[in-house]
N, C-alpha and C positions, 0 to 999 in steps of 0.2 A: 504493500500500500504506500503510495507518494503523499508524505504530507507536504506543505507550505515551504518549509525550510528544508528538504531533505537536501543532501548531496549530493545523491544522483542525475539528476536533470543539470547539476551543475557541469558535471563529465560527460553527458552525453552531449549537451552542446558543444560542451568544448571538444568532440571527437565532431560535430559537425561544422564546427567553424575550420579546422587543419584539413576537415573533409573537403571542403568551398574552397581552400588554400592550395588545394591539390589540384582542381580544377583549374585553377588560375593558372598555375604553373603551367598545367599541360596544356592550356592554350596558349599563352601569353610569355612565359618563362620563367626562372626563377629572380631572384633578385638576386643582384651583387654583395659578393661580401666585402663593404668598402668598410675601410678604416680597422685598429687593432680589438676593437670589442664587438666583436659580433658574439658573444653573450648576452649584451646589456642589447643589442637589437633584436635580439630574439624573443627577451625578457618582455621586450613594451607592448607585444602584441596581446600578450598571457594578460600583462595587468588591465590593460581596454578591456579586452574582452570580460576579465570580470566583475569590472566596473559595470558592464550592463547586464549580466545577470543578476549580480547586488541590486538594481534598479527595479530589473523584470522581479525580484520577491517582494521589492518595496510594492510595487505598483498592484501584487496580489491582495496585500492586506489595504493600502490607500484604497483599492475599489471598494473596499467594504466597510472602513472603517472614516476615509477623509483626512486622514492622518500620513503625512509622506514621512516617515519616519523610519530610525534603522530593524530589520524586522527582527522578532522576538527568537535570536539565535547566534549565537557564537559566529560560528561558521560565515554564517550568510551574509552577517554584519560588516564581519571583518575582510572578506574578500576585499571590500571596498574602500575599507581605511587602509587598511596597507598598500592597498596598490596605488590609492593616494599618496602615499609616506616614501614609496617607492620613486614613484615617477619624482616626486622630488629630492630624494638621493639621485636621479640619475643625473638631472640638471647641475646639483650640486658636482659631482662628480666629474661630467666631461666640462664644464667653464671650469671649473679650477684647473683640470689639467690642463686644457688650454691655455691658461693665462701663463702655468710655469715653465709649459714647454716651449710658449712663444716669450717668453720674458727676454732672453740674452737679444731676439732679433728686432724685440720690439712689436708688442698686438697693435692690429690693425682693428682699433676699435669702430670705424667706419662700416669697413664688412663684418667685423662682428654682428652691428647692431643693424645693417642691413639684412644680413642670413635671417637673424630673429624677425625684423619684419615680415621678409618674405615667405617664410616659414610657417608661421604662425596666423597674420593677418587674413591673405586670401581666403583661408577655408572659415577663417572666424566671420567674414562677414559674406559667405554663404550661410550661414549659419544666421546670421543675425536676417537675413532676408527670408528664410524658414518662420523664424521666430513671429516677425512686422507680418508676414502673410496670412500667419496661423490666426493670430491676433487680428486683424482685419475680416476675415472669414468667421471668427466667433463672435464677434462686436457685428457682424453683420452691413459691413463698412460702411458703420455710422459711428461718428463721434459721441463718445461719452464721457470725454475731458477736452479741458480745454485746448489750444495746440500748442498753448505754451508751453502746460505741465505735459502732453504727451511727447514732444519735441526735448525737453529737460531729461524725461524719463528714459528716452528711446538712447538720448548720447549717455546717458550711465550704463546701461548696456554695451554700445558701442568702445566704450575705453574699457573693453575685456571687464567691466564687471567690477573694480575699483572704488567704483561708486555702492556697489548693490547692483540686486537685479530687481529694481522696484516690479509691481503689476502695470503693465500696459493698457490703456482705453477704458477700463472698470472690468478689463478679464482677471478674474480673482486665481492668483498661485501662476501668473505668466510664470514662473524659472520653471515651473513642470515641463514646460514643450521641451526644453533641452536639459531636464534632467537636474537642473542646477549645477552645473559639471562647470561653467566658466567660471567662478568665483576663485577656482584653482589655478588659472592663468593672468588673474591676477598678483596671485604670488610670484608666478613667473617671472612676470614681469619687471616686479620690485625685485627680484632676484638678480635680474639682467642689470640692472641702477646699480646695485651694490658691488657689480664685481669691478669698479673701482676702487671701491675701496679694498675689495680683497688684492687687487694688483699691490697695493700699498703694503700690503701684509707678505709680499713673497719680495718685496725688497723694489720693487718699479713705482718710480715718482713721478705719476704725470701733473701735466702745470695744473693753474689752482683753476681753469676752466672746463676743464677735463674730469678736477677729481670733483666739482660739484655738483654732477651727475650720480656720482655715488652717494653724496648724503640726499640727493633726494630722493635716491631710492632706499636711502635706512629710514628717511620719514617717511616713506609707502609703507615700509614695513610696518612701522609702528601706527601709521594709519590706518591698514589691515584689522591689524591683529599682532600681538606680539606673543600670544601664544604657543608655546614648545613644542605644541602638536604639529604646528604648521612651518614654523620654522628650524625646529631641532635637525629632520631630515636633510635638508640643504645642509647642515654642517656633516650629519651623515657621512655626507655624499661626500665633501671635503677631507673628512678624516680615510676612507677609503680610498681616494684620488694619491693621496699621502703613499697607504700602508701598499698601493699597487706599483709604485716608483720602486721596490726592493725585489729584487729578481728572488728572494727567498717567499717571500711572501706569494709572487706568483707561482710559483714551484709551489709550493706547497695547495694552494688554489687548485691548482690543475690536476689533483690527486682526485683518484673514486672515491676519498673518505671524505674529502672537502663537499661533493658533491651529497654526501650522505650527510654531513651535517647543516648544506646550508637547505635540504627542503625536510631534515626532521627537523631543524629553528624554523620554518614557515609554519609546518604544521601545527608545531607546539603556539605559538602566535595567533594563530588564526582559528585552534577549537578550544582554548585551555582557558584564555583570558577572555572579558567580556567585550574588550577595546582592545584594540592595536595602537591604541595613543598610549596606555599606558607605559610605564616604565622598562618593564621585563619584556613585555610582548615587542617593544622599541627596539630596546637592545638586540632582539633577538632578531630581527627583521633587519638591523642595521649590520648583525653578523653574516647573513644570509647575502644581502647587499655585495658587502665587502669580499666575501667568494667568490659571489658572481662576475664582478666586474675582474676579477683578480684572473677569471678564469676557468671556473668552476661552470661547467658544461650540463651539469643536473642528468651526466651519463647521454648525454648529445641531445636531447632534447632543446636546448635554445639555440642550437647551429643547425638543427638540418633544417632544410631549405621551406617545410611548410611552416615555422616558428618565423622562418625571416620574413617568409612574405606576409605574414601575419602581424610581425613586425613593423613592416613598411606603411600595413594600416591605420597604427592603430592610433595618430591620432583623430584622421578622421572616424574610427568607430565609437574613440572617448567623445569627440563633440558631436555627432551627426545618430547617437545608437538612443538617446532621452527622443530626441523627435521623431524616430520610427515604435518607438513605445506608444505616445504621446496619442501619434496619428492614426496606430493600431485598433487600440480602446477607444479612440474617441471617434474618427469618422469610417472607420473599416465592421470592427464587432460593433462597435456603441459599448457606452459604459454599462446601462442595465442587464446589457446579456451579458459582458464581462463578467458583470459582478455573480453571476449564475455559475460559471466553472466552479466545475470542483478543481482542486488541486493539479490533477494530472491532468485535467484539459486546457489549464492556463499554462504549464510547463509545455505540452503541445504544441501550444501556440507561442511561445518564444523560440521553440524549436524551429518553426517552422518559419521565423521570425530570421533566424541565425544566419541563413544561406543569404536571405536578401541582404542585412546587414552588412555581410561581410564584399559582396557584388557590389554595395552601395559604396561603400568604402576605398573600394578600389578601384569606382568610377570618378568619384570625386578626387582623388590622391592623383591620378593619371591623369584628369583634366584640371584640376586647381591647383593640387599642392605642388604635385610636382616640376610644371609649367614653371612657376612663380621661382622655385627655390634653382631653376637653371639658371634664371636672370641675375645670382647675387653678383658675379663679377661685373657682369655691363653695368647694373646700379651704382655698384659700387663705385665702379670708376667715374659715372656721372653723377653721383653727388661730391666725388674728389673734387671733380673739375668745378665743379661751380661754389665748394666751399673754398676754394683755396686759387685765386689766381695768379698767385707768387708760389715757388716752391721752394722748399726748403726750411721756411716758417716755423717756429719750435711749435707752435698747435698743430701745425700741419705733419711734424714729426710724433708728435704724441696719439693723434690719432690713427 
């Protein structure tokens, strides 16, 4: 018998999303293994993905209950805070070592912060056009605020969420259509401000217009939230960015035992404690981290080739998987039949949910993300050229 939180349907999608994964491949091909951590790309696909199952449970008890809140289960709960805590160890992890391995030649903070635009931006305001459309179609596009306050509301959304994600038009709980899921990119982002001042901390002085980017991204922070929960993992990610520079430490990573204790510390993490914020459940995720990036292959599972492409997905499955929930329940079943499944017929139906998902994902990635993120060196060069018409300049050298 399937109840609400079991763990089952959790693995069987997950054996249908590397299933969709295999597909892709064998039409399309696999993906490159660029760069030395194709661990941690194999890693991102696992944590999206269970970000939206964590959602599909929340959204079993919201139908019935009204309430989007984390569901009544260890397991279920925690799929979603850790992979949260995760995705921000990995941030933490590859900017820092970025900054120390480019430090002797000098970061080109420019394309840095152009990769992150390009990156990042295009799919978010696909995303934000999902959002304004859904919202117009349920407001029945007619005004039911003013266009000041909706216009005020819609750009708090648009700077990734920084602001909140107020309600849209008098649609009560707008963050449901995307799950709530952008509020975490804005820690990104304040993330991205700050690593000048972490330049500062590996011994790199840039001049005092350069580093004022960094404290306004420590006051994001603390405008955020200065919460441990949310910021602890970016250092995470630091402190393993660290322990991966020592060829012992990766030797040691790359062992079957390493692999064996960084997914019994997940497991223990994710059914023992009630949170993955907590202290223990932390550490032990932050151990698990530290393997992975080090090298620890979970016995090949995050390198063979349906993990990466899985991988390549998955931020469009974290921002784009709340809106095919959203649209499912709401203009596909309707809410009142939803709220009729039993158990196994809504697990079903994220099942059946899973294949589109991941199609959708790699339609948007191949036409937005990836488009965008070819262009960082033309940008780059042409924001060079227009911020700096002298060369050699010391801002023009620091950035």
């Amino acid at each position: 018998m399937i109840i609400p939180t079991s763990p089952v349907p959790v693995f069987f999608a997950l054996l249908l999303a590397l299933a969709t994964s295999k597909v892709l491949i064998w039409r399309f091909g696999a993906p490159k293994v660029q760069g030395r951590f194709v661990t941690i790309d194999g890693l991102r696909g696992y944590l999206a993905f269970l970000v939206f199952l964590h959602h599909s449970c929340i959204w079993y008890f919201y139908l019935r209950t009204s309430q989007f809140d984390s569901p009544p289960s260890n397991f279920m709960a925690n799929i979603g805070r850790a992979s949260v805590s995760m995705f921000f160890m990995i941030t933490g992890f590859l900017f820092f070592t970025k900054i120390i391995n480019e430090k002797k030649k000098g970061i080109d903070w420019i394309k840095l912060y152009v990769s992150r635009i390009l990156r990042l931006t295009p799919l978010y305001l696909f995303a934000m056009l999902l959002l304004f459309v859904t919202v117009a179609v349920m407001s029945d596009f007619t005004l039911a605020q003013s266009p000041a306050t909706l216009t005020a509301n819609a750009l708090r959304w648009m700077s990734f969420a920084s602001f909140g994600e107020p309600d849209l038009n008098g649609i009560g709980e707008t963050k449901l259509i995307l799950a709530g899921v952008p509020w975490t990119l804005a820690y990104e982002w304040a993330f991205y401000l700050s690593l000048r001042l972490l330049a500062v901390a590996t011994g790199s002085i840039p001049v005092l217009p350069v580093l004022i980017v960094g404290f306004i991204g420590a006051l994001d922070f603390i405008h955020l939230d200065t919460d441990l929960r949310f910021v602890g993992p970016f250092f995470s990610g630091i402190i393993a960015a660290l322990l991966c520079r020592h060829a012992r430490f990766r030797r040691i990573a790359e062992t079957r035992g390493a692999s064996l204790i960084a997914i019994s510390a997940i497991a223990v993490a994710l059914i023992l404690f009630p949170t993955a914020y907590a202290r223990i459940p932390f550490a032990l995720l932050s151990l698990s981290f530290a393997l992975i990036a080090g090298g620890a292959t979970l016995f090949g599972t995050l390198t063979n080739q349906l993990s990466r492409m899985l991988g390549e997905l998955a931020y469009s499955i974290y921002l784009l998987h709340g809106f095919i929930l959203f649209a499912l329940f709401n203009f596909v079943i309707g809410i009142q039949n939803a709220k009729l499944f039993t158990p196994l017929e809504h697990w079903l139906v994220i099942s059946l949910a899973t294949p589109l998902l991941v199609f959708v994902s790699y339609t948007t990635f191949r036409f937005i993300e990836k488009p965008a993120m070819q262009q960082t060196d033309n940008v780059s060069r042409w924001v060079r050229q227009k911020l700096f018409a002298r060369r050699g300049s010391a801002l023009e050298e620091s950035l």
